[in-house]
N, C-alpha and C positions, 0 to 999 in steps of 0.2 A: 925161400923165405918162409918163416913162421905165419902160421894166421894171424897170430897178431899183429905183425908187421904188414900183413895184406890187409889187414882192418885198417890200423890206423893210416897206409898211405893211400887208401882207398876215399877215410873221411877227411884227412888232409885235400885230395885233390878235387873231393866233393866243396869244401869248404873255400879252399882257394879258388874255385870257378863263380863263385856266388860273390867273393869279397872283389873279386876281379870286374863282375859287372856292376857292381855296387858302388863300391865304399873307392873302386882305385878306376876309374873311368876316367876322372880329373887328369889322368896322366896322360897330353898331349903328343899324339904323334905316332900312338903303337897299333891303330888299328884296333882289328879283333886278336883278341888273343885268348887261345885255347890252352889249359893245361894237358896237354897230352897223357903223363905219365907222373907219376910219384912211386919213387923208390926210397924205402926206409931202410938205415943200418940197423940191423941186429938189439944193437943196445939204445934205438930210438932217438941217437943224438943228434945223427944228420939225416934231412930231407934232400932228396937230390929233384929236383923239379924239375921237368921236360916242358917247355912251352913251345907253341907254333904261332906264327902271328903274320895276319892276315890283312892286308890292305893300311900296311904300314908306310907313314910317309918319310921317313928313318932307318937306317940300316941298324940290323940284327945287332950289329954290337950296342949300337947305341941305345937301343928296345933293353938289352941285357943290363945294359948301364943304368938306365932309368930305375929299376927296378930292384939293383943292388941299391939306389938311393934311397929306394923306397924299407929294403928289408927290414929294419926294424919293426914300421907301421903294417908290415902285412904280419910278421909275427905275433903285432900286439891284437890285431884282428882274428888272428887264428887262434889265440889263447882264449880270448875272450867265445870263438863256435866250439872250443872240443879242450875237454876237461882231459890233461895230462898231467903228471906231476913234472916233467919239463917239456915243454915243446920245443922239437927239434930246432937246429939250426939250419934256415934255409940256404938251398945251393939250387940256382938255375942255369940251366944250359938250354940250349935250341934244339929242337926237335925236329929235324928235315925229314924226317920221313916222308908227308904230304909232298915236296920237292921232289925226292927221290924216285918217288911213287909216279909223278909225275913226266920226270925224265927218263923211267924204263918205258914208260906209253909212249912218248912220241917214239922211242926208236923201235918198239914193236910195230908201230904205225908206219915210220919210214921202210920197213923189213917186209914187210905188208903189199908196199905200196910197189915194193922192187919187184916181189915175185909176182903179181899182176901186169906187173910191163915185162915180164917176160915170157910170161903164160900165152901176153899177145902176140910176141913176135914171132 
């Protein structure tokens, strides 16, 4: 990626964390939700947004759902923090990383927990 393209998805995910606790809170059901990641195309047309969400009472797709409904009003929010001659199109996806991250721990912990029962026996 260009610098520029690390600028802009840098204030993009800066911005979208701010409209998120703010302005889209009203949105029942999604928990916390963390922008993880913002990757911009080359020619700044699309945003591709990573989110993680946290004490959700709704499955992931339907968090993704919500927020495709939402797309327009978060665009119009974004235009209005950060001066571009177009503001991208947003695209969201799930970010399991946090998941991930979490499911190699326990089995380093189960792996862990083998070699010590056998170090006793």
């Amino acid at each position: 990626m260009s610098v520029r393209t690390e600028k802009v998805a840098q204030e993009i995910k800066n911005k979208l964390s701010q409209a998120m606790s703010k302005d889209l809170s009203e949105i029942s059901g999604l928990g916390l939700v963390t922008v993880a990641k913002v990757i911009v195309t080359p020619d700044l047309k699309i945003a591709k947004i990573y989110l993680s969400f946290l004490g959700n009472k709704i499955s992931i797709d339907e968090c993704l759902e919500k927020l495709e409904g939402k797309k327009k009003h978060i665009r119009f929010l974004l235009a209005k923090l950060i001066i571009l001659k177009y503001m991208p199109e947003l695209q969201f996806f799930h970010d399991d990383t946090i998941e991930y991250a979490d499911k190699i721990q326990k089995l380093l912990n189960e792996i862990k927990v083998k070699d010590t029962d056998q170090d006793q026996s």
